[in-house]
C-alpha positions, -999 to +999 in steps of 0.1 A: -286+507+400-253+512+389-235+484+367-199+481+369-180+460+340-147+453+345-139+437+309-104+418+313-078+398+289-073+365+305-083+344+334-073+347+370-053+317+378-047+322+412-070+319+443-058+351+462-068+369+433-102+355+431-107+361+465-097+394+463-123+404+433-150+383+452-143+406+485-148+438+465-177+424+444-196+418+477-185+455+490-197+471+458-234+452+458-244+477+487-240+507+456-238+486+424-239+454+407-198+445+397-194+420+370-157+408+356-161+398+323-129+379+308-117+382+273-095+350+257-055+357+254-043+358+219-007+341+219+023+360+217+040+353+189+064+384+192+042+410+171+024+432+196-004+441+165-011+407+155-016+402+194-037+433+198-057+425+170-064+390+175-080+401+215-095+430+197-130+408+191-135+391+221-129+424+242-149+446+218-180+420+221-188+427+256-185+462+261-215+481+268-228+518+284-198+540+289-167+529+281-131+536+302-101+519+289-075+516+314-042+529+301-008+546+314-013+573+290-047+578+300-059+612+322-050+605+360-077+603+382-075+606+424-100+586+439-121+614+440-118+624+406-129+589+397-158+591+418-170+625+408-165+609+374-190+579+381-215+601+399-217+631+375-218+605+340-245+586+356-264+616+367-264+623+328-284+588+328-261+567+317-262+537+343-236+509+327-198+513+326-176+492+310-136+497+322-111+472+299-077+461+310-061+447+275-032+422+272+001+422+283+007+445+250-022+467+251-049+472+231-054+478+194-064+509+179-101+501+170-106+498+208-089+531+217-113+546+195-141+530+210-136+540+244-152+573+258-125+580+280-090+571+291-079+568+325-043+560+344-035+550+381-002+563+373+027+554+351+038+523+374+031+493+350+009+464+371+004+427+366-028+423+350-046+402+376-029+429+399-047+456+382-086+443+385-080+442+417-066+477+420-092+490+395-121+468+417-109+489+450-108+522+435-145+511+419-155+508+456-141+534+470-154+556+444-186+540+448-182+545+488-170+583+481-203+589+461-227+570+490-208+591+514-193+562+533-166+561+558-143+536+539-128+566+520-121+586+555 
């Protein structure tokens, strides 16, 4: 089975949020086992490296299989590019995928390098609790797409 790691910055506060990840968590077990993974915030103290680098550890800790960072200067996929993505990596028997959403100011260089690939859902910016969610539906879908399922249709 497919595993699915969505490794964030941060907590979700918010119940709707929650809700919303537990919705597409239960979707996803039919195809693959999603986990969210959160990462502690460094504070902001106004310099974007020192920020960067002091989430750096936490995020770099729980990565694992392929990794996909999540960034607006990444290669955008459609929905079916994503799921031709999963499907053909895993095929190659690689089973695990790690996606990370950083911090409000990105992620550090050290974890650009140690992602595999780079992917965008366009050059809108998102609230980061916004963004699992997005990322957690186009996991389904894509998931959906690949176990020819009508949700996509």
């Amino acid at each position: 089975m497919i595993k699915l790691n969505v490794v964030a910055v941060g907590k979700l506060k918010e119940k709707f949020w929650v809700d919303a990840i537990a919705e597409y968590r239960k979707r996803i077990g039919r195809y693959a086992e999603l986990n969210v993974i959160e990462c502690p915030e460094g504070i902001d103290e106004g310099n974007a490296e020192k920020l960067q680098k002091a989430e750096e550890g936490g995020i770099l800790k729980k990565l694992k299989g392929y990794v996909v960072l999540l960034a607006i200067d990444g290669e955008q996929l459609s929905s079916e590019d994503l799921a031709s993505f999963i499907d053909k990596t895993s095929a190659r028997g690689i089973s695990e995928f790690s996606f990370i959403i950083g911090g409000s100011r990105g992620v550090s260089e050290e974890i650009r390098k140690r992602a595999d690939k780079a992917i965008s859902f366009g050059k809108a910016t998102y609230p980061h609790q916004l963004m699992r969610v997005i990322l957690s539906e186009q996991l389904y879908r894509a998931m959906s797409i690949i176990n020819n399922s009508s949700y996509h249709k």
